[in-house]
Each structure stands twice: as structure tokens, then as C-alpha cells.
N, C-alpha and C positions, 0 to 999 in steps of 0.2 A: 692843414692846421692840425696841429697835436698838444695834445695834456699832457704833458709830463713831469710826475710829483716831484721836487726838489731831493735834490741827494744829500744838501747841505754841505758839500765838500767844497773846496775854494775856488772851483769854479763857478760855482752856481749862487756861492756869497757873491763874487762880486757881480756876477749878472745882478744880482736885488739891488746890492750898492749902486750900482749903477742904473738905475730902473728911470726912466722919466714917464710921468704922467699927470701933471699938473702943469695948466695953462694958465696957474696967477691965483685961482680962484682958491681960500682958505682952505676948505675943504677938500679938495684934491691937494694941495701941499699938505694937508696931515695924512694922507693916502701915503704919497707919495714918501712922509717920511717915514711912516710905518713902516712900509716894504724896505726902505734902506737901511734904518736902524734897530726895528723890532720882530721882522718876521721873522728870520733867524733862530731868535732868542724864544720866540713863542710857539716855532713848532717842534725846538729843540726841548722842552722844558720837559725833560722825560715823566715826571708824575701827572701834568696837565696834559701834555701830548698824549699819553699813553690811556689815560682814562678818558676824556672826551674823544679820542681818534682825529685829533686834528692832522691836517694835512695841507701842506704849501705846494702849489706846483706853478711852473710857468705854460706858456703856451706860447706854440712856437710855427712858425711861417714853414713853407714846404722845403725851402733853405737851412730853417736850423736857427735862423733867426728870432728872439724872445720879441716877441708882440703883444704879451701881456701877464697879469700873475691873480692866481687866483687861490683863496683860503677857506676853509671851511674845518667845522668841528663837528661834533653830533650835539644837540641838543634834547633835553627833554622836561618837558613844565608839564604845567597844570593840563595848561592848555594847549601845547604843541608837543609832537614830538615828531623828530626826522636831523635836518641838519643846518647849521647855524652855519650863512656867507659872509664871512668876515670881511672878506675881499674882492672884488674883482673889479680889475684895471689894467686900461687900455694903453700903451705904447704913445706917446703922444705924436710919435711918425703915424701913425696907423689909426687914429682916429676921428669920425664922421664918416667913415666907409664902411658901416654896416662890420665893423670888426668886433666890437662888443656885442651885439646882438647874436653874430654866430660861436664869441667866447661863451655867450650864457648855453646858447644849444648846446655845445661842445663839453660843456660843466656839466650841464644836467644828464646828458645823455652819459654820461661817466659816474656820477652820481646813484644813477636807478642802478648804474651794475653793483655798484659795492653795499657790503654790508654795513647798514645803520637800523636805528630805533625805530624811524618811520619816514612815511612819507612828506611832511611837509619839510618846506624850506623857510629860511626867516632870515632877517639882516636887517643893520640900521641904514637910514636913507638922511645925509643932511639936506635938510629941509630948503635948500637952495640950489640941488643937484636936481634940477629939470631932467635934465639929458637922461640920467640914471631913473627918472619915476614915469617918464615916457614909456621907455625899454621894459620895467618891470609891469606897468599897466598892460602891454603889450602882449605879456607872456599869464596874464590872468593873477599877477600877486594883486593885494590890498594893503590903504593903511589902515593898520589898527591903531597904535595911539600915537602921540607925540610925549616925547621926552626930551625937555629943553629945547636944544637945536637942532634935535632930530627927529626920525619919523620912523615909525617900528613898522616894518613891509612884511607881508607872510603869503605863501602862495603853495601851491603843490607841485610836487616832483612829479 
């Protein structure tokens, strides 16, 4: 399995256009449409992109094959500072097999190499994705607050 940051040339648009990863549930259909309609546009946005260091990449099987996509910015507040997970999502061929949990390894360990502001990590969590607050308990994040229908997760790199 490999990380490889989008090049955003027309191959790799429509690999996102083409992206599936929602089984019905609301919230992975706005995952899901994110990465087909707005990832593109968000890590193209040269003044945003270039000032937070955002970065899209997918992840891809020993084939070549896209089995997931994953997003991230730098962040930096009050009270955190390191790098904001926009994204990460799983292939809906590919997952329940332990494919997202070694996406997250495979994120973070790519992560500690490049340069950012610090070390923590952060992202929102909808408050009805189990699956995804299983995975991130698992790897030592917490929630801090709720906002609306979602749940504010922060952990260390």
C-alpha cells in the first residue's frame, strides 16, 4: 500500500469522480461527495492551498489500484497546533478488512516525515460514524467537543 499525493491532472480527477465510499449512510454520502465534487477545487485553491499546506492524495493497493483518499491541512489555534484530517476514506470494495486502520498508519507515518506546525492531529467525526471513532479510540485520539452533528476528535502524531 502507498500514499500518493494527487497530481490533480485528469487522471487523478477522475479517479476522485469516481471514488465510492458510502454504503447509504448520510454521512459517508457527503464524504463521498466531497471527494467527487470538491476535493479538487480545495486543494487546488492556490491562496488556501498554499497557506495552510493542504494536500490530497490517494492510496493505492500493490497493483496500482485507488483503495482510498486521504486530506489534510496544517492547522494552528489556541489550543492545537499540527495538522487538520479533512479526510480519510476507505474504497467501499476494501472495506471491513482492516484497510482504514493501516490507511491511518500509512497517513501518520507520512505525516511525522513532512513539515508542519506541530504535532497533534485533529478532524471532525459525524456523530453516527462508529466505525470511524472505534479506529480513532484505537489509535489514542479523544473527543473534545460536539458541534451540531458532529464530534471534534484530536490526538497525537
Amino acid at each position: 500500500m502507498i500514499l500518493r499525493e494527487c497530481d490533480l491532472g485528469v487522471n487523478d480527477q477522475s479517479i476522485l469522480a469516481a471514488f465510492n465510499c458510502s454504503t447509504g449512510a448520510s454521512f459517508e454520502s457527503d464524504v463521498q461527495t466531497w471527494i467527487r465534487a470538491s476535493a479538487v477545487h480545495w486543494a487546488s485553491d492556490v491562496r488556501r492551498a498554499t497557506f495552510q499546506r493542504r494536500s490530497l492524495a490517494v492510496v493505492e493497493d500493490d497493483l496500482g489500484a485507488t483503495i482510498g483518499v486521504v486530506a489534510w491541512q496544517d492547522i494552528s489555534r489556541v489550543d492545537l497546533d499540527g495538522i487538520w484530517l479533512e479526510v480519510l476514506a476507505v474504497d467501499l470494495d476494501h472495506q471491513h478488512g482492516g484497510t482504514g486502520s493501516a490507511m491511518y498508519d500509512l497517513t501518520v507515518a507520512h505525516l511525522q516525515a513532512v513539515a508542519r506546525d506541530g504535532d497533534h492531529i485533529a478532524g471532525l467525526v459525524h456523530v453516527d460514524n462508529h466505525r470511524c471513532k472505534r479506529l480513532l479510540t484505537s489509535v489514542g485520539w479523544t473527543e473534545v467537543s460536539v458541534i451540531d452533528d458532529h464530534e471534534l476528535w484530536a490526538g497525537n502524531l
